[in-house]
C-alpha positions as CSV (number, residue, x, y, z in Angstrom):
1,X,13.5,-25.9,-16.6
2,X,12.8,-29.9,-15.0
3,X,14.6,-30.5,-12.0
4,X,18.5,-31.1,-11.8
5,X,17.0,-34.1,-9.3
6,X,15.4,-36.7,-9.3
7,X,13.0,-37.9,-6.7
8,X,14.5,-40.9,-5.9
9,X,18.0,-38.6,-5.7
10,X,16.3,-35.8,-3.4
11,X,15.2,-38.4,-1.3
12,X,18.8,-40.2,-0.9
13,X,20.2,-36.5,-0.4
14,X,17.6,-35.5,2.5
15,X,19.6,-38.8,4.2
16,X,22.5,-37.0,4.2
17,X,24.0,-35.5,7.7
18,X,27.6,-35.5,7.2
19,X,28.3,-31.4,7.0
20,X,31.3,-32.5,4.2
21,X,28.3,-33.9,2.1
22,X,26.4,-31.0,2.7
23,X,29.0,-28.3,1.9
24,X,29.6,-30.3,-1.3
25,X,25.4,-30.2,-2.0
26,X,25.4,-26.6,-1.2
27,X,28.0,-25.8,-3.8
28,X,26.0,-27.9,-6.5
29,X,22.9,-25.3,-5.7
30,X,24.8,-22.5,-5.6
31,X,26.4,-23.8,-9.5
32,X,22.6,-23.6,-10.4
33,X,21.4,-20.1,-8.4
34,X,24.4,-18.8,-10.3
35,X,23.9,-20.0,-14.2
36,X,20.3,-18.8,-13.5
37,X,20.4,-15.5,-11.6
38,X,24.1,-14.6,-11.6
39,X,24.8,-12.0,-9.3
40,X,21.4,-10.9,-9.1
41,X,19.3,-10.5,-5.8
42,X,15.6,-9.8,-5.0
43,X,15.0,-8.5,-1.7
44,X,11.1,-8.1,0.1
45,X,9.6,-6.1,3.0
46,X,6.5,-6.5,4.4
47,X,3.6,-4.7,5.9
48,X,0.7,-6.6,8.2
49,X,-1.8,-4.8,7.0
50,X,-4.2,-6.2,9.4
51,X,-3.9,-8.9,11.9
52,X,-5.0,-11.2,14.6
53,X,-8.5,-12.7,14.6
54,X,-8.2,-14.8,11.9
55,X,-11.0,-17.9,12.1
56,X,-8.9,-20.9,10.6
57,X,-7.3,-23.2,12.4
58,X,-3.7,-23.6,10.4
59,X,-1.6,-24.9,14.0
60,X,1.5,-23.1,13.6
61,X,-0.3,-19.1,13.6
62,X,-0.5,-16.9,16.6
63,X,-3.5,-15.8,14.7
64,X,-5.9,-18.0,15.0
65,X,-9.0,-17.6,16.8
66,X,-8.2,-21.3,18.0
67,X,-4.6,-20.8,19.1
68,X,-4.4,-20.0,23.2
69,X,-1.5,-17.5,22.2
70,X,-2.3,-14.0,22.9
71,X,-3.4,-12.5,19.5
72,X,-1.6,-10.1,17.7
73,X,-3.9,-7.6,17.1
74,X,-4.7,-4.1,14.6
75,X,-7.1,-3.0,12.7
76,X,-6.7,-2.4,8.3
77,X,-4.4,-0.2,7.5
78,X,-5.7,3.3,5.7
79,X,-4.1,3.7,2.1
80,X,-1.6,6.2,3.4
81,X,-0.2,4.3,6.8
82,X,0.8,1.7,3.8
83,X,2.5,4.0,1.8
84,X,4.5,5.2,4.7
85,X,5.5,1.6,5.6
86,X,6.1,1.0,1.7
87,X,8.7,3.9,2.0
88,X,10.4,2.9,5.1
89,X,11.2,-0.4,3.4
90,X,12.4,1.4,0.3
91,X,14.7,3.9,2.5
92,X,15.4,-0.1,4.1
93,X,17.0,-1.5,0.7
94,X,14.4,-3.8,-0.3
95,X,13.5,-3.9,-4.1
96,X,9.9,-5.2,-3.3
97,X,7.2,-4.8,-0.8
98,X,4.4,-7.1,-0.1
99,X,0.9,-6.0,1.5
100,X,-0.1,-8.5,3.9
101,X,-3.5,-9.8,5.7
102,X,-4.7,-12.4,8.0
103,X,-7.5,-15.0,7.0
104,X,-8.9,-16.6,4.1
105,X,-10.5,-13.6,2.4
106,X,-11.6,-10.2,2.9
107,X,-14.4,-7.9,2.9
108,X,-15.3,-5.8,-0.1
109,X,-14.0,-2.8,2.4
110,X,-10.6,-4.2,3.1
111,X,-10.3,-5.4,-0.1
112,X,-11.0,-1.9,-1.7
113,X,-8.4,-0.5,0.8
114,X,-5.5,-2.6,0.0
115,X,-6.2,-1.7,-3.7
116,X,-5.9,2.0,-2.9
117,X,-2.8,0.7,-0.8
118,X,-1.5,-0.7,-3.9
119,X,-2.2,2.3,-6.0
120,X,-0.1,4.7,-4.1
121,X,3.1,2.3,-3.7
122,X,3.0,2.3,-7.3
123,X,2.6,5.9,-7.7
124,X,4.5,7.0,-4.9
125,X,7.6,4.8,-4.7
126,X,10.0,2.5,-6.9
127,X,9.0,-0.8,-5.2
128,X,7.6,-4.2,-7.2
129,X,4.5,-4.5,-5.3
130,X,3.1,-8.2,-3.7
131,X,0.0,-8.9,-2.0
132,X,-1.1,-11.9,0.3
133,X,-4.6,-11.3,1.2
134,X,-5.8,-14.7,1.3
135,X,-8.5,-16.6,-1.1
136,X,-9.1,-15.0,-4.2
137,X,-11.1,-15.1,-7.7
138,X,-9.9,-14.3,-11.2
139,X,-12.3,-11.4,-10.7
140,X,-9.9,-9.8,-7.7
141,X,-6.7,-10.6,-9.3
142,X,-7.4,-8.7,-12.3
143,X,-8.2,-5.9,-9.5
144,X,-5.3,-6.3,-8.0
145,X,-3.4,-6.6,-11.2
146,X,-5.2,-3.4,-12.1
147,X,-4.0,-1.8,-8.8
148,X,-0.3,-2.1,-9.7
149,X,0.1,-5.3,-8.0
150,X,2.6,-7.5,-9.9
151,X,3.4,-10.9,-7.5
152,X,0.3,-12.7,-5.6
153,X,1.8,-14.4,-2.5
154,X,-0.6,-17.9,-1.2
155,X,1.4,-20.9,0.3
156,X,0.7,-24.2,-0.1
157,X,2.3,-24.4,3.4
158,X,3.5,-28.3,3.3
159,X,2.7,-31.6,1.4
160,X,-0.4,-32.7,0.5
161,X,-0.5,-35.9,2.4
162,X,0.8,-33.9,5.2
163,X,-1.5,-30.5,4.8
164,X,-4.3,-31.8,7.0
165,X,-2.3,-32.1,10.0
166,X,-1.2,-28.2,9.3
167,X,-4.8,-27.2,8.7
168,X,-8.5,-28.6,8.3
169,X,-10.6,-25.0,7.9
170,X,-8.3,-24.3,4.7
171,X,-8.3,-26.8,2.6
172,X,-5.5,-27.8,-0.1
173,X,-7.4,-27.9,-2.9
174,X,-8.6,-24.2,-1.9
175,X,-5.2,-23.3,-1.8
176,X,-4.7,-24.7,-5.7
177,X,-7.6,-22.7,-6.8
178,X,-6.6,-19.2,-5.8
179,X,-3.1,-19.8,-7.2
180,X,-4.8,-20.8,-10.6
181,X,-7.1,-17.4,-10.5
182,X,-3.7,-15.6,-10.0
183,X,-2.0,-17.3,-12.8
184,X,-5.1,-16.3,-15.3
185,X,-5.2,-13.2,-14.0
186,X,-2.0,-12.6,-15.7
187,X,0.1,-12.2,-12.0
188,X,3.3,-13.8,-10.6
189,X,2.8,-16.5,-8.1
190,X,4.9,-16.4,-4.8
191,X,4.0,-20.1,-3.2
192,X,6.0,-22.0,-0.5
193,X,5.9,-23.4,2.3
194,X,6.9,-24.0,6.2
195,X,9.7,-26.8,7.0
196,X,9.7,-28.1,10.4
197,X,5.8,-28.7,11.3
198,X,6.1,-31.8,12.1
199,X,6.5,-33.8,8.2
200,X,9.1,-36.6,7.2
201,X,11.5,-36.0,4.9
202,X,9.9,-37.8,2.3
203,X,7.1,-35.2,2.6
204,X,9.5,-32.5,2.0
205,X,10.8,-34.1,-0.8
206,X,7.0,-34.2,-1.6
207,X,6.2,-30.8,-1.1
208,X,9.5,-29.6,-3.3
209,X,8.1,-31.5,-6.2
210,X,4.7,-30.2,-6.2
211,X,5.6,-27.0,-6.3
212,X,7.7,-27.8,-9.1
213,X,4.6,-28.6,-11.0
214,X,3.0,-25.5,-9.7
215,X,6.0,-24.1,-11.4
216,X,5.7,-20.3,-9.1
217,X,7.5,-17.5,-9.9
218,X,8.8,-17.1,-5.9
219,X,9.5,-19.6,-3.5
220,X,9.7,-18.8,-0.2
221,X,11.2,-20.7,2.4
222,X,9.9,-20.7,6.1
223,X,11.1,-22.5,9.1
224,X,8.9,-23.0,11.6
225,X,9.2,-20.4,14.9
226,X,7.0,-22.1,17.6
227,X,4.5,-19.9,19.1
228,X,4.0,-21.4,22.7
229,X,0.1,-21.8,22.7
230,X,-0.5,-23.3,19.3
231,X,-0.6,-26.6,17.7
232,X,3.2,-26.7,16.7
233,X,4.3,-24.4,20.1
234,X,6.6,-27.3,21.8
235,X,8.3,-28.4,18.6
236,X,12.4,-27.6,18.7
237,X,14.3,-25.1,15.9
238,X,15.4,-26.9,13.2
239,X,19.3,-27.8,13.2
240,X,21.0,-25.1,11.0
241,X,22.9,-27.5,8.7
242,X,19.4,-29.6,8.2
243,X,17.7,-26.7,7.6
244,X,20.6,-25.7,4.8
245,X,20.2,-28.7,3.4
246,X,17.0,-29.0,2.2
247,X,17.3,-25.7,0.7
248,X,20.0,-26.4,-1.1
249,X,17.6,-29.6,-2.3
250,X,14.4,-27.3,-3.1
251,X,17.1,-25.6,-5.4
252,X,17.9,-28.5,-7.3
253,X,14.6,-29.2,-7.9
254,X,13.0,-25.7,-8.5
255,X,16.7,-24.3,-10.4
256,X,14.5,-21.5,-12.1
257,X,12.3,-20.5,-9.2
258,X,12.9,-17.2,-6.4
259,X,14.1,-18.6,-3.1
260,X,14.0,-16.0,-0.4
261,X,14.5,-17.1,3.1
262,X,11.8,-15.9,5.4
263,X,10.2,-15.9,8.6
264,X,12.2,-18.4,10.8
265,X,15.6,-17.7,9.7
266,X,16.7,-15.8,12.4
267,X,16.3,-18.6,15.0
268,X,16.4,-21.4,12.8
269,X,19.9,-20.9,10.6
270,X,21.6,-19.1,13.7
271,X,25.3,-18.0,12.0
272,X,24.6,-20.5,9.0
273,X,22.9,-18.0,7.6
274,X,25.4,-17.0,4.4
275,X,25.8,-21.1,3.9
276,X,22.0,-20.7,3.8
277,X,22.7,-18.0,1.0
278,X,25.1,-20.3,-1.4
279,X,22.6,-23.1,-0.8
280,X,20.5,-21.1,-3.3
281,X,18.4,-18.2,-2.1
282,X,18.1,-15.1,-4.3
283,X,16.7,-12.7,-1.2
284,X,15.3,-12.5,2.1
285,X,12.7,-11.2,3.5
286,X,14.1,-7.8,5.0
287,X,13.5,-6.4,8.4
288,X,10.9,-8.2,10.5
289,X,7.8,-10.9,9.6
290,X,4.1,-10.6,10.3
291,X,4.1,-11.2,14.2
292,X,7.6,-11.8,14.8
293,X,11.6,-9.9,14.6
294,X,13.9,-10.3,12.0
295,X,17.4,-9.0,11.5
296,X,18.8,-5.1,10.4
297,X,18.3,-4.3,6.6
298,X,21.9,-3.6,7.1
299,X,22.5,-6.9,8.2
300,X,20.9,-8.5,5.2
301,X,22.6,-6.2,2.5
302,X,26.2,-6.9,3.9
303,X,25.9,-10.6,3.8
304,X,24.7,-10.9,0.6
305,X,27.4,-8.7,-1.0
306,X,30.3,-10.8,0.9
307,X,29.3,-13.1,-1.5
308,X,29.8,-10.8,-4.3
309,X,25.8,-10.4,-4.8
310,X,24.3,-7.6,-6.2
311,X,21.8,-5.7,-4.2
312,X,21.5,-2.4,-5.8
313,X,18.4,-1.8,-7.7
314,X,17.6,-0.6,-11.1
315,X,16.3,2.9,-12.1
316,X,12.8,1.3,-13.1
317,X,13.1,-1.4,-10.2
318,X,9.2,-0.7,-9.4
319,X,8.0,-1.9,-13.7
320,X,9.9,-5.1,-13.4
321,X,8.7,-8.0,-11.1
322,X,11.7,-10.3,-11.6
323,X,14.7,-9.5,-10.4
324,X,17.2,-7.4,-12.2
325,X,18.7,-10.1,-14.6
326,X,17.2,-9.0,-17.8
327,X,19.1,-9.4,-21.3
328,X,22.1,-7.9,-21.0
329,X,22.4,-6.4,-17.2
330,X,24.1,-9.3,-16.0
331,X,27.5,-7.3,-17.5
332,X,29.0,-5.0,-15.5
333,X,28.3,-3.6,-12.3
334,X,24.6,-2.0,-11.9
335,X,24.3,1.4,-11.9
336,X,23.6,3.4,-8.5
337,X,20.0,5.6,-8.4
338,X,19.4,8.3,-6.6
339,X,17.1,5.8,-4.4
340,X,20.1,3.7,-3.3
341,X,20.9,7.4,-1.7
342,X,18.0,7.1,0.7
343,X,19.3,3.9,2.3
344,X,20.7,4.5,5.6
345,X,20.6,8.3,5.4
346,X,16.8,8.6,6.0
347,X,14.8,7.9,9.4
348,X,13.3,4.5,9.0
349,X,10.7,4.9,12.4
350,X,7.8,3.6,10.4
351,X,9.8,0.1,9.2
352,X,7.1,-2.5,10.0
353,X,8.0,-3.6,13.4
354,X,5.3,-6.1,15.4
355,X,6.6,-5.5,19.1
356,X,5.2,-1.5,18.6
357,X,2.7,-1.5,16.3
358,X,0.7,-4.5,17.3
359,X,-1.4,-5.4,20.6
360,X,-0.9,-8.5,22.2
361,X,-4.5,-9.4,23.5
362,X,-5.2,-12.8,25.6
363,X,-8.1,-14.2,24.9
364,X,-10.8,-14.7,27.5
365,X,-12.0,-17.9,25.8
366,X,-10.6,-20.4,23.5
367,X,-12.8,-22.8,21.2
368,X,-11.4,-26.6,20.7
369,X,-9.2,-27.0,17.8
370,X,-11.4,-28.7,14.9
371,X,-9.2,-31.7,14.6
372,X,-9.2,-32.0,18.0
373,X,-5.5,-31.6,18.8
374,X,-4.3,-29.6,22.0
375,X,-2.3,-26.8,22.0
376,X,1.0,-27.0,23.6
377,X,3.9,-24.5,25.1
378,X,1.8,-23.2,27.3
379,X,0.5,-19.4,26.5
380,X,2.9,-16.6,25.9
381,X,3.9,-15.1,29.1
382,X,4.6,-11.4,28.3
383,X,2.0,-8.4,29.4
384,X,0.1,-6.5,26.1
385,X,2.6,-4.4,24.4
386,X,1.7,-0.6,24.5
387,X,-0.7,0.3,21.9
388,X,1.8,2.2,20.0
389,X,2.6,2.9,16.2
390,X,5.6,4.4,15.4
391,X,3.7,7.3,14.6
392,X,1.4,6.1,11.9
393,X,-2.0,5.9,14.3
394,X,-4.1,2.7,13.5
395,X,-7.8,3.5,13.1
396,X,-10.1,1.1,14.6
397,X,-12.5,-0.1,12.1
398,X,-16.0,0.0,12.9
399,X,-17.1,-4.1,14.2
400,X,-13.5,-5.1,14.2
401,X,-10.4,-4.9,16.9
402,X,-7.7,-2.6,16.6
């Protein structure tokens, strides 16, 4: 489906402040999340499957080797501590779960063990399975595909004319090329971006557009949370009803694509968070992001049903990578499964959470960024947090940091 917008028309409505106009924009996305998905949801959990070290440069990550941030810090996850976090997220609500890594690539032995990872989410649970494991050839995407994965995840991260002051070790066109190996791979792409790093709004207007020609299967929507330390770490939140707006504009523009709101939103959309909801978003990323808190599962589930959405799952949830709006489910209510059981009634100690199961490390040295910019917000003041897992023991990998 084309737009619903024009570009001249998304740029006049980016102009927009008066919270009237924008209640009345909102309901105009909400018209066109509605004809499209009904009362449909799609809701994510993640797992950081490794992090911290990463070498490129992108200015808004705690993880780069260039950022003065302390680094958040584990070693790859084993086959089995993902499957236990893929669980926790099930017993959580979500309907998918996305396997996550820092960097631009992996080895062939991380690689191998996020493919094993993959293997026994889709065995053992009834979770659509994501991964976001950086660049990528046809060649891995086929593995992955192989592996059960059904949705590749690689952001384009802002506009093009903008991208360079975001990141200069990853380059755009880079960026392009891995989401065409997932596309003839035969996978669904999940590409989006960050909104607050610093572009005009004629970039964002920019940004919404190409990924409209991009055409993803997922869209998801970050905000910028600064990270004191990096590039972007003295830049304010975004104002709540601004922030609401322009998703409200990405959904005019992208009417067939799957918004989910994620990290940011806590911080960023404060108690605007339902308007965020009518201004077109089909899920959210449930529980917390790769380095930072989010909100209760509970939380997420409740808001999205006060606005009469659907956020029970199907019986074979885990074979279908879109959301439950097939031919013909739309009518009626959807039926309960025996999964839907789990949620609430079952221990969720192993739900990804960063503030126990990462270590914050400072770094003794800090090499210049490569496009020579400072960072700013001073390093995080907070001591190491304990080197604790909630009970899934992280195995240090031989030449690597835990």
């Amino acid at each position: 489906m084309p737009p619903l917008i024009t570009y001249e028309e998304a740029l006049e409505l980016g102009q927009i402040d008066d919270h009237a106009e924008i209640e009345a924009l909102i309901e105009r996305a909400w018209a066109a999340r509605v004809e499209n998905f009904g009362d449909s949801t799609d809701m994510c959990s993640l797992v950081n499957a490794k992090s911290g070290g990463c070498a490129e440069d992108c200015g808004f990550c705690a993880q780069s080797r260039y950022a003065e941030a302390d680094t958040p810090m584990h070693a790859m996850m084993t086959p089995e501590q993902i499957l236990e976090h893929a669980r926790a997220a099930e017993a959580a609500g979500a309907h998918r779960f996305c396997m996550v890594t820092q960097g631009q690539g992996l080895s062939k032995r991380d690689f191998e063990n996020v493919l094993a990872g993959a293997r026994l989410v889709a065995e053992k649970t009834n979770l659509k399975r994501c991964a976001s494991v950086g660049h990528m050839s046809v060649k891995r995407a086929k593995q992955l595909k192989e592996a059960g994965i059904q949705r590749v995840h690689h952001n384009v991260e802002t506009a093009e004319s903008y991208y360079d002051e975001v990141s200069t070790t990853v380059k755009y066109e880079g960026r392009l090329r891995t989401i065409d190996a997932v596309e003839e791979a035969g996978l669904e792409t999940c590409v989006g971006g960050i909104l607050n790093l610093g572009e005009s709004r004629e970039q964002r207007v920019e940004m919404a557009f190409q990924l409209a020609r991009i055409n993803p299967t997922s869209v998801p929507i970050n905000m910028l949370n600064p990270r004191p330390g990096t590039k972007f770490g003295d830049r304010d939140h975004m104002d709540p009803w601004e922030a609401v707006k322009w998703i409200a504009i990405f959904r005019l523009i992208m009417p067939e694509a799957l918004f989910r709101l994620c990290g940011g939103r806590v911080e960023n959309l404060g108690e605007l968070h339902s308007l965020a909801v009518k201004a077109g978003i089909n899920g959210v990323m449930m529980g917390n992001f790769l380095t930072t808190l989010g909100s209760d599962p509970e939380d997420d589930r409740a808001m999205f049903e006060e606005l009469g959405l659907n956020v029970a799952r199907q019986p074979d949830n885990g074979a279908h990578p879109r959301p439950d709006n097939r031919s013909g489910w739309l009518d009626g209510e959807s039926p309960r499964t025996p999964v839907d059981d789990l949620i609430d009634t079952r221990v969720q100690d192993k739900l990804w959470n960063p503030e126990e199961q990462l270590r914050r490390v400072k770094k003794s040295a800090v090499p210049p960024r490569p496009d020579g910019a400072p960072n700013v917000g001073g390093a995080k003041d907070s001591a190491p947090s304990p080197n604790r897992s909630g009970g899934l023991e992280l195995v240090q990998v031989e030449g690597e940091a835990a």
